[in-house]
C-alpha positions, -999 to +999 in steps of 0.1 A: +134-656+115+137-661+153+124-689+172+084-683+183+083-677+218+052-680+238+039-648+260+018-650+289+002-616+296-015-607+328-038-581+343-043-584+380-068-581+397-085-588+432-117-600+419-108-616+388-073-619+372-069-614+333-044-634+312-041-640+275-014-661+255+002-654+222+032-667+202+054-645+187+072-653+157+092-629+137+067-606+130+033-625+132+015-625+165-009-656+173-036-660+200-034-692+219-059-682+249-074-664+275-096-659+302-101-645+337-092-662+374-123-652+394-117-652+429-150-650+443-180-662+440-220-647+444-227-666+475-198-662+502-181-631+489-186-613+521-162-642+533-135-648+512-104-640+528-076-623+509-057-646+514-081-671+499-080-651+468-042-649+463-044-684+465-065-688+441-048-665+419-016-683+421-035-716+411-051-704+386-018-691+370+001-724+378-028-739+357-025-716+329+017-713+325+013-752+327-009-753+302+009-731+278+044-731+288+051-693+282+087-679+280+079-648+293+052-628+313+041-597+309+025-576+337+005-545+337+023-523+367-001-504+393-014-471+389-020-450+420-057-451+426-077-427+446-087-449+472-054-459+488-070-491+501-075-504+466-045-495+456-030-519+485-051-549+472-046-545+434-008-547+445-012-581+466-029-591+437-001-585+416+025-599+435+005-628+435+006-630+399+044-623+397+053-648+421+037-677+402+061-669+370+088-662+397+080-697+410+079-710+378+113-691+368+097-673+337+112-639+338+088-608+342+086-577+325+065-551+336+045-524+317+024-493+324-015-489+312-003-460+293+025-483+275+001-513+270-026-484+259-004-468+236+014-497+222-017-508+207-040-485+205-026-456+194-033-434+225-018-441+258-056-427+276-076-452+253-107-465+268-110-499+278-138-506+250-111-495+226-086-515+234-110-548+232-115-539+199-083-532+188-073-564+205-100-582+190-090-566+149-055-574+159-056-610+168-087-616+144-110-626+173-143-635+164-156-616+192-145-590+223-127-609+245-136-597+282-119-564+295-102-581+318-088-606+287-084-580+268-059-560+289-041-590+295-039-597+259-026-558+250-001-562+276+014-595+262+011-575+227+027-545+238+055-574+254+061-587+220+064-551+201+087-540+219+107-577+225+124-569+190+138-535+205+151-556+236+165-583+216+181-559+196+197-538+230+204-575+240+228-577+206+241-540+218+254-557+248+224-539+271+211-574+299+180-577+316+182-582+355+156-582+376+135-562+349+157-531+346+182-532+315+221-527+322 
């Protein structure tokens, strides 16, 4: 059996920030936590900054990978939205969110909605009610976690399916770098 290792999965966002943490070991999955990082509040929304927000993001994830000590990240990669503008943000957001494991030298790895979806749901265009219950049957939650939980919690699961199929290109001489195998 390998060693457990410790996965910190995250779903960025502008206005709040999903993460969940399992432990993987061998086969068995654990859930250690979640939550969101909100970044703004009722009263001054109109005036927080973005780059109040990223801040916040950033502490918020120092505070969590302290707390936790993950191994590895896992981070849902952007989809094109319609509105270009969002798109732009939901990226800052995320490159907040990989700079704090950067920071804390945890190395990334970086998955699709369609992977996470699929992974473990079955169908890559699941909707987000599904995957919080599949989340929650997986992990034997006593309740839905919060969408934004929950998606970080199915990226960090889809992270540790497929870790056995990168371990196992890692034995076949295959090497991570920078997130790309070679």
């Amino acid at each position: 059996m390998s060693d457990p290792i410790i996965i910190l999965g995250i779903d960025p966002g502008l206005r709040m920030t999903g993460f969940g943490v399992l432990e993987k070991s061998g086969d068995k999955i654990l859930y250690l936590g979640s939550g969101v990082i909100k970044t703004v509040s009722a009263k001054v929304e109109a005036r927080d900054s973005l780059s109040e927000r990223i801040q916040i993001i950033l502490e918020g994830l120092f505070e969590v990978i302290d707390q936790y000590e993950p191994k590895q990240v896992a981070i849902e990669k952007v989809f094109v939205n319609v509105n270009p503008q969002s798109t732009l943000l939901l990226g800052q957001a995320r490159g907040a969110a990989i700079s704090a494991a950067v920071i804390k030298k945890l190395p990334v790895y970086e998955y699709t909605a369609l992977q996470v979806k699929k992974s473990v749901v079955g169908s890559g265009h699941a909707k987000k009610e599904q995957v919080q219950e599949m989340v929650k049957r997986f992990l034997k939650l006593p309740e839905l976690p919060q969408a934004d939980s929950a998606d970080a919690l199915a990226c960090a699961m889809c992270h540790a399916h497929a870790y056995n199929q990168l371990q196992s290109m890692d034995a076949l001489s295959y090497r991570m770098k920078k997130g790309r195998l070679v």
